[in-house]
C-alpha positions in Angstrom: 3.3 12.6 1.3 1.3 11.4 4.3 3.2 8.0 5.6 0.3 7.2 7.6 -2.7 7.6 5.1 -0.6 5.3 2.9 0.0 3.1 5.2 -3.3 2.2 5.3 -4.0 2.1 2.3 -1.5 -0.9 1.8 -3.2 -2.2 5.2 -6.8 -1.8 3.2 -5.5 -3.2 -0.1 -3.7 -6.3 1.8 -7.4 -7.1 3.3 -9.1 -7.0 0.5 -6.7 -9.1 -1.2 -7.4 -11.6 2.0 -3.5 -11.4 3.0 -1.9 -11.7 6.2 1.0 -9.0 7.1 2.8 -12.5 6.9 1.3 -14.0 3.6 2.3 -10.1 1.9 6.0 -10.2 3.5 6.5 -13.9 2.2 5.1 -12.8 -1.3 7.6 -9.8 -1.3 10.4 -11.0 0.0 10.1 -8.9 3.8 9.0 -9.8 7.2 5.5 -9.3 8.7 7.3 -6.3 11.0 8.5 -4.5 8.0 4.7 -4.9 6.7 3.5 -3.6 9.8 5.7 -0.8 9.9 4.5 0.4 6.2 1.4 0.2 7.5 1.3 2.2 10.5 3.7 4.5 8.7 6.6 4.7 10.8 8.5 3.4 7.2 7.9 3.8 4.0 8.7 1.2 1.6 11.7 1.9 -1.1 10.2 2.3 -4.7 11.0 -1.3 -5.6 8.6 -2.2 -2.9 6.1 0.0 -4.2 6.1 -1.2 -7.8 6.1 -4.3 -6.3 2.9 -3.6 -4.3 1.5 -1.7 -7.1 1.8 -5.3 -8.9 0.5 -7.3 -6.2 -2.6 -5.4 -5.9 -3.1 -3.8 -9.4 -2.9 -0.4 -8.3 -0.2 2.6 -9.5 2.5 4.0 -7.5 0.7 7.1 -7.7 -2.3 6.0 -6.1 0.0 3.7 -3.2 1.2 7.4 -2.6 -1.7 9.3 -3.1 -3.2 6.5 0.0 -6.3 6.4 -2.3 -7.6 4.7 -5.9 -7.6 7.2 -9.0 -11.3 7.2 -9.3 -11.9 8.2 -5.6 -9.5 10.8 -5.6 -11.2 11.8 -9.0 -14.5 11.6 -8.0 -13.9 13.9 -4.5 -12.4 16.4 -7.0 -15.6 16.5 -9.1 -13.9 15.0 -11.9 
């Protein structure tokens, strides 16, 4: 598990969903620091926050841990 690949991939998803490290803490219930933390991986946020996240952004908890989207893992495997 590589904290700081999925660190940014919460940073990518949260930009692409037009959010603010402070809009994403206020929807989840966590400051912007804890937000920035996730996403320069020094933490890791519990499983609750990853479902949580998976919900916010319509991705797995596989892929928030994987740092990457099913299809673009699948697709650099040749699958």
């Amino acid at each position: 598990m590589d904290q700081v690949k999925i660190g940014a991939f919460i940073a990518e998803l949260r930009k692409e969903n037009n959010l603010t490290q402070q809009a994403l803490g206020d929807k989840l219930g966590v400051t912007n620091k804890t937000i920035s933390r996730w996403e320069t991986g020094v933490y890791m946020p519990d499983i609750e926050m990853l479902q949580l996240l998976g919900k916010e952004f319509e991705v797995s908890v596989n892929e928030i841990i994987a740092g990457e989207r099913r299809w673009r893992a699948a697709r650099i495997a040749g699958l």
